[in-house]
N, C-alpha and C positions, 0 to 999 in steps of 0.2 A: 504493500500500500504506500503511495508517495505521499508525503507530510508536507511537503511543500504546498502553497495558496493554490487553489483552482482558478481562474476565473470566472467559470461558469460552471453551475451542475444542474444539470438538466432531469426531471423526476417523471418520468412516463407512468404508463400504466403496463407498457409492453417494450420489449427492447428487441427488434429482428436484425442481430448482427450481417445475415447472409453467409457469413465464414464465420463456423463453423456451419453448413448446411442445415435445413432445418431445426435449426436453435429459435425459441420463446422463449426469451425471459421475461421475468413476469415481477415483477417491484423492486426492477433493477435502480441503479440511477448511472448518468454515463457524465465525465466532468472535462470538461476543455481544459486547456492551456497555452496559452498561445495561438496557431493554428492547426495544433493536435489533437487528436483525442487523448487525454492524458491518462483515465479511469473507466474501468467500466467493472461496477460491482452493486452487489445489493446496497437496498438505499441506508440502512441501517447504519451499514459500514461508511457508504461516502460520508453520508450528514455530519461524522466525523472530524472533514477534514475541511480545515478553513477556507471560506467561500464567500467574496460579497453578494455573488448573484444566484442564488439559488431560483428555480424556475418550476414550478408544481404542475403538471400536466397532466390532470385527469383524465382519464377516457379518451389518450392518446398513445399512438403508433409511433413508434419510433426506428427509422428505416436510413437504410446510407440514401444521401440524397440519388436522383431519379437519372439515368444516364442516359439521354437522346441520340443515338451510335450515327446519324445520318438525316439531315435536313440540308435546305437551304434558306437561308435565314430570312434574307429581305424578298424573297417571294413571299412573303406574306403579304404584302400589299397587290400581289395579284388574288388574293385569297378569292375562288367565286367568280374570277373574272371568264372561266371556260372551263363548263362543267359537262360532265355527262357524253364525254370524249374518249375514244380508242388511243394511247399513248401515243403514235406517230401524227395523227390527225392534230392532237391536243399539241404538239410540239411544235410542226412544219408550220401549223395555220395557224394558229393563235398566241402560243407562249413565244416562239422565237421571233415572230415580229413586235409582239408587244415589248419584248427586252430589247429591241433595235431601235424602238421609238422612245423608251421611259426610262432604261436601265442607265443612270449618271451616279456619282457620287453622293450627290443627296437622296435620292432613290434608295442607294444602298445604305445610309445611313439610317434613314428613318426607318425605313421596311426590318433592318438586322436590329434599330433599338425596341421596334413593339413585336419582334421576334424573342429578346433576349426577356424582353418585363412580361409577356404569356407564358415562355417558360417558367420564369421563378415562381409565375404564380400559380402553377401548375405541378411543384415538388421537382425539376429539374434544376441539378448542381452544374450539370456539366452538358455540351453539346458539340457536335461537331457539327461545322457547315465546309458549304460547297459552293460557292457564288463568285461573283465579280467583284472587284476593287476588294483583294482580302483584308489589303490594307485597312481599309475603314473598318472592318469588320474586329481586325485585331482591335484597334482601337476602342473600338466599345466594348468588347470584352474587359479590356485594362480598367476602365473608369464604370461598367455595373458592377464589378466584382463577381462575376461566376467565371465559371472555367470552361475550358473548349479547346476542342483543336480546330483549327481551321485549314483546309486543303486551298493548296492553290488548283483554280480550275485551267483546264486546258483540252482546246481543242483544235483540229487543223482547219479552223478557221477562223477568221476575225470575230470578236469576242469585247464588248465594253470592256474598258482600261485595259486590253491586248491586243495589237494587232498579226499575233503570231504566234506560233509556240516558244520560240525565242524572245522573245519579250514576255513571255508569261512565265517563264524556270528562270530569267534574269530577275525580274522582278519576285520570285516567289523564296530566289537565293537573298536578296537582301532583305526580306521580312523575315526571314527565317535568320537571319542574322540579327538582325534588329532585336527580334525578342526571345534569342535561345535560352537567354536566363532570364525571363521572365516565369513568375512561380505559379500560373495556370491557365498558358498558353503555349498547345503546340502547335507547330506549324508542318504542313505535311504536302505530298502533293497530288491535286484531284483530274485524273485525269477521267475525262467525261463517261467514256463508255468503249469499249473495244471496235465500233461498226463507227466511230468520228475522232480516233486516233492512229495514225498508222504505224508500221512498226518504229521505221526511225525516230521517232517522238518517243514510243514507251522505248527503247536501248535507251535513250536519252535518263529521264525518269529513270529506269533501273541503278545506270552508273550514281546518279547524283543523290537516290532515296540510302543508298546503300554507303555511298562515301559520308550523310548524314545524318547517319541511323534514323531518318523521317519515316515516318507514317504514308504509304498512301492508300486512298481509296478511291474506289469506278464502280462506277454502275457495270454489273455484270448478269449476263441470263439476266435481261428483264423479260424477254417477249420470245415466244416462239419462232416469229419470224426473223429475229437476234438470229439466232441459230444457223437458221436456213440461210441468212446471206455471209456468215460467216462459212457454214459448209460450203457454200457456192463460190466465195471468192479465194480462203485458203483451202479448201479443202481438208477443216477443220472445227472442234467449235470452239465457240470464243476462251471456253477455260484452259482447252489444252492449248491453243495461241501465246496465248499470256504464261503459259506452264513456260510454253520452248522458248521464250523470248527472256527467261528469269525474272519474270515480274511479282510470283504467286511466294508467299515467304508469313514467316512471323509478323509482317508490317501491314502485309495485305490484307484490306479490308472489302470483300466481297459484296455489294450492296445489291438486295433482288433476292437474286438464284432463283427463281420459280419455275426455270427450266433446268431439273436436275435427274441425272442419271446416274448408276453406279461407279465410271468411270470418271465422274465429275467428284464424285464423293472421294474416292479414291486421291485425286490430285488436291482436293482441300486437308485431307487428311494426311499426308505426305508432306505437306509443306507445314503445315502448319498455319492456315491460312482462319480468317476471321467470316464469317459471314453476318450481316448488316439484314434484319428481316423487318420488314416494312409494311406489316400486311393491311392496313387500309388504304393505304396508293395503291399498293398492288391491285385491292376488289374494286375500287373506283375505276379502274383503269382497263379492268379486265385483264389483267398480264398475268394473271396466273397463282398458281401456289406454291410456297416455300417447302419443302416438307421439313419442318424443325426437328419434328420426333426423330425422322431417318439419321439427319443431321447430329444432331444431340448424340444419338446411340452410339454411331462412326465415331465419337471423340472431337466432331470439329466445336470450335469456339462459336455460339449462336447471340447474337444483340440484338436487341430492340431500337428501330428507328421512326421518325413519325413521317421522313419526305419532308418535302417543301409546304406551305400551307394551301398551294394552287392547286394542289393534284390530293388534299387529304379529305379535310380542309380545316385542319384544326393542329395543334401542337400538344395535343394530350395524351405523353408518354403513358399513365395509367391507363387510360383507356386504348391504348394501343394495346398496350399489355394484354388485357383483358382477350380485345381480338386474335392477338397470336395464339392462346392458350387453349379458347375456345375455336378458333379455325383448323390448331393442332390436331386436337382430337377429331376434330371430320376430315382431316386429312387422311391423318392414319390407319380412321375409323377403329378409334380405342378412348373411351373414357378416362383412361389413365395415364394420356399421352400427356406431359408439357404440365404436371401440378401447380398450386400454385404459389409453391417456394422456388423451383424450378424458374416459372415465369418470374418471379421477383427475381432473379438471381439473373435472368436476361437483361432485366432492364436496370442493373446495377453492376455486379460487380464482371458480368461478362463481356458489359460496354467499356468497362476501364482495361481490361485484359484487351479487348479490342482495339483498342487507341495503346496501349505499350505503358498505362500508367498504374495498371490494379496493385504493383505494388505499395502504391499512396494513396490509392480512393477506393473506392467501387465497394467497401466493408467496412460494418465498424468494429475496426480493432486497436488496442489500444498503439500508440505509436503511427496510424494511420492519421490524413491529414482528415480533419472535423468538418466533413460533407455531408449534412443531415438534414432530413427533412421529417416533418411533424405530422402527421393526418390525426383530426378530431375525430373520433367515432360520435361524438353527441347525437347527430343527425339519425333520425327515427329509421334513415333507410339502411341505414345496416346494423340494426337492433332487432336481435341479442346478439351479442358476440360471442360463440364457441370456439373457433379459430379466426384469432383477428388477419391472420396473412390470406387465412382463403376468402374472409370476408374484404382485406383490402382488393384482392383482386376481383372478384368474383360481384360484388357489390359497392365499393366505396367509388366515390366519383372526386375528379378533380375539387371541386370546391371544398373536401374534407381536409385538405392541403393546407395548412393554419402556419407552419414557421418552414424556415428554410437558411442553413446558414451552409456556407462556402468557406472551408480555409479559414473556423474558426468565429468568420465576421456573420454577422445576422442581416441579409437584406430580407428577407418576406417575415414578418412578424404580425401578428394577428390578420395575415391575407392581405398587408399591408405593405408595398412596397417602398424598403425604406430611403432607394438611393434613387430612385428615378418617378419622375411627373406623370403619373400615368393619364391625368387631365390632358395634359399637354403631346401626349403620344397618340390619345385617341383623337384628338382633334387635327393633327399632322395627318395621320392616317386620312380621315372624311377628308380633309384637303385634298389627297392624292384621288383618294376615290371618286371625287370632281371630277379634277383633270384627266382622268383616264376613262371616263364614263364620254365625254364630252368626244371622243376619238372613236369610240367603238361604234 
C-alpha cells in the first residue's frame, strides 16, 4: 500500500479493470496520482491513505476509459449529409466532391473539435482518426486533452492540404517529428485503402513506418467488389498484396475485413496484424460482415471503431459495442459468440494493443496511465443490476456516461465538458450546416 498523498480516490460501486479478464470488483476504490493510476484496492483500505479529493460514486461503473480504434474526425460535419448509399456510390458522388468543395482548414478544425467534445461525452479517452490537414487535428488533441493517434492520410491523388503522396509522408514526417514526445499523441500513417494506393506509395510507407516504429492503418476488405478488382488487377487479394509488399506486421491496423476467408485469417495471424471492426458503417453501407468470433478464436487482435460520422452517423463507441456483440452472435450463429466482457475488452484495452500503447492504457492497472471513464446506473433502464458489465453492454446507453478523465486530468464531469464550449461548437457546426445545405 503507498502512504504517500493521492490526489484523487475515486469510490465506485463497481471497478471493471479488463486485465485481469473478467474481474468485478465490487467496493473497491481506485486512487490517482499524478497521471497514474497509483491504487486500486478495497475502499476500506484506500480511505486510509491521505487524500484531498475523495469522490463517492454510487451506482457507478467504473471502466478504463472507451477506445474508438478508427474514425474520421471532422467528417462529422458531413454527418446526414448522404444517407442511405452503397459505399462507392456514397464516395465517387457525394462524399469526394463534397470534400473538394468544403474540406479547408477551418473545416477540419471545427468538424475534429465537435468530433473530439461527442467523444468525451460519450466515455471515449482515446481515438484515432484519418483525415486531412493532420496537423490541425494534432493540435486539438494537444489543447482538449484526450489522447489519439492520428494517421497521416494518403492517396494517389490530390487530396486537401496534399497535393501528392510526396507531400503527404513529407508533411506526415515533420508532424511526427513535431510531437514524438508528446504524452498522448501518436502519429502514424493512413494510407486510404489498397484499390487508391499503389505499390510504390505503400514500399514507401513500409520503409519509413518501420524506420519509425509508426502505427499504420487502411481500410482493408471493405467491399466484395474490393476483392474482385484486386483479383482482377494483381491477381490477388488485397491482404495477400499488402502481405508481399511487407506492409501486414505488429503496427498494422486492418480497418473492415468483412471480406474474410481462411487464408486471410491465416496472414493476420502470422503477422500479427490488428483488425479495426466497425460494424455500423459496415450495415449502413451494406459492405458486409466482420466475422469477430472466427477472428477472436485465430488469436488475431479485434477493436472497436465507430467510422466517420457521415457513413454511421453517430460517434457512440458503446453503442457500437453493443452492435458488434450482438451482430457477432448472428454471424456465427452462436449465442455465446463475442460476451460481454469480451466486447468490453474490444472496445478498450484491444484498441490500445491496436494502436502499440496497451502497455499505458487500455486497463486499469495500477502503474497504468488514469484513463477512466464513469457510467451512472441510476437510470430506471438498466435497473436491477445482476451483472453491471453485461448490463453496460447489453442495456446502458451513452448518456449513462457521467465523468471521464485522460492522463489523470478530468474533462467530462457531471456530462459536463470541462475544457471546451460546447454552446459555441454546436452553433459553428449549424453555421456549417448552412453553408453546405445552401450547395447541395
Amino acid at each position: 500500500m503507498p502512504h504517500s498523498p493521492l490526489d484523487c480516490l475515486l469510490l465506485p460501486e463497481w471497478l471493471v479493470p479488463v486485465e485481469p479478464a473478467g474481474v468485478i470488483l465490487k467496493n473497491y476504490a481506485l486512487g490517482i496520482r499524478g497521471d497514474r493510476i497509483a491504487l486500486i484496492a478495497p475502499r476500506e483500505q484506500a480511505l486510509k491513505i491521505p487524500c484531498a479529493d475523495i469522490r463517492e460514486l454510487p451506482n457507478t461503473l467504473l471502466t478504463p476509459g472507451l477506445i474508438n480504434a478508427h474514425g474520421h474526425a471532422a467528417m462529422s460535419l458531413f454527418r446526414g449529409l448522404a444517407d442511405d448509399m452503397p459505399l462507392h456510390t456514397w464516395l465517387n458522388e457525394h462524399i469526394w466532391p463534397a470534400e473538394a468543395l468544403w474540406v479547408n482548414e477551418d473545416f477540419i478544425r471545427d468538424g475534429t473539435e465537435l468530433a473530439i467534445a461527442e467523444q468525451l461525452k460519450n466515455g471515449i479517452s482515446c481515438f484515432s482518426d484519418m483525415y486531412f490537414f493532420p496537423e490541425i487535428a494534432s493540435q486539438l488533441v494537444h489543447s482538449s486533452g484526450i489522447r489519439a493517434q492520428v494517421t497521416v492520410p494518403m492517396l494517389d491523388f490530390p487530396v486537401p492540404g496534399a497535393r501528392n503522396n510526396a507531400e503527404a509522408l513529407r508533411k506526415g514526417l515533420q508532424l511526427f517529428d513535431d510531437f514524438k514526445q508528446h504524452p498522448r499523441l501518436t502519429i502514424g500513417f493512413g494510407p486510404h485503402a489498397p484499390y487508391t494506393v499503389c505499390d510504390q506509395g505503400l514500399d514507401n510507407i513500409v520503409m519509413l513506418a518501420a524506420q519509425l516504429d509508426a502505427p499504420v492503418q487502411m481500410h482493408v476488405h471493405e467491399t466484395a467488389a474490393e476483392i474482385q478488382q484486386s483479383l482482377d488487377t494483381y491477381g490477388e487479394r488485397p491482404l495477400a498484396r499488402l502481405a508481399r509488399l511487407g506492409l501486414l506486421g505488429p503496427r498494422f491496423q486492418a480497418v473492415h475485413m468483412t471480406q474474410v476467408n481462411e487464408e486471410d485469417i491465416a496472414l493476420l495471424v502470422q503477422s500479427n496484424s490488428s483488425v479495426i471492426h466497425c460494424p455500423e458503417s459496415n450495415l449502413k453501407l451494406a459492405s458486409g460482415f466482420c466475422p469477430i468470433e472466427r477472428l477472436w478464436n485465430a488469436g488475431v487482435n479485434v477493436a472497436i471503431g465507430t467510422d466517420g460520422a457521415a457513413s454511421n452517423n453517430n460517434l457512440d463507441l458503446l453503442g457500437e459495442t453493443r452492435t458488434a456483440a450482438l451482430l457477432a452472435k448472428a454471424v456465427a450463429q452462436s449465442a455465446s459468440a463475442i460476451d460481454a466482457h469480451r466486447a468490453l475488452r474490444m472496445a478498450t484495452l484491444n484498441g490500445a494493443r491496436a494502436m502499440g500503447i496497451d502497455a499505458q492504457t487500455g486497463s486499469l492497472e495500477v502503474g497504468k496511465l488514469a484513463d477512466i471513464t464513469a457510467f451512472n446506473f441510476n437510470d430506471l433502464s438498466v435497473q436491477p443490476v445482476y451483472d453491471p458489465v453485461s448490463q453496460l453492454i447489453y442495456a446502458a446507453a451513452r448518456n449513462c456516461v457521467e465523468h471521464v478523465w485522460v492522463g489523470g486530468k478530468q474533462l467530462l464531469k457531471d456530462r459536463q465538458l470541462l475544457r471546451m464550449d460546447e454552446q459555441k461548437i454546436i452553433r459553428k457546426s449549424q453555421d456549417w450546416a448552412r453553408k453546405i445545405s445552401k450547395k447541395q
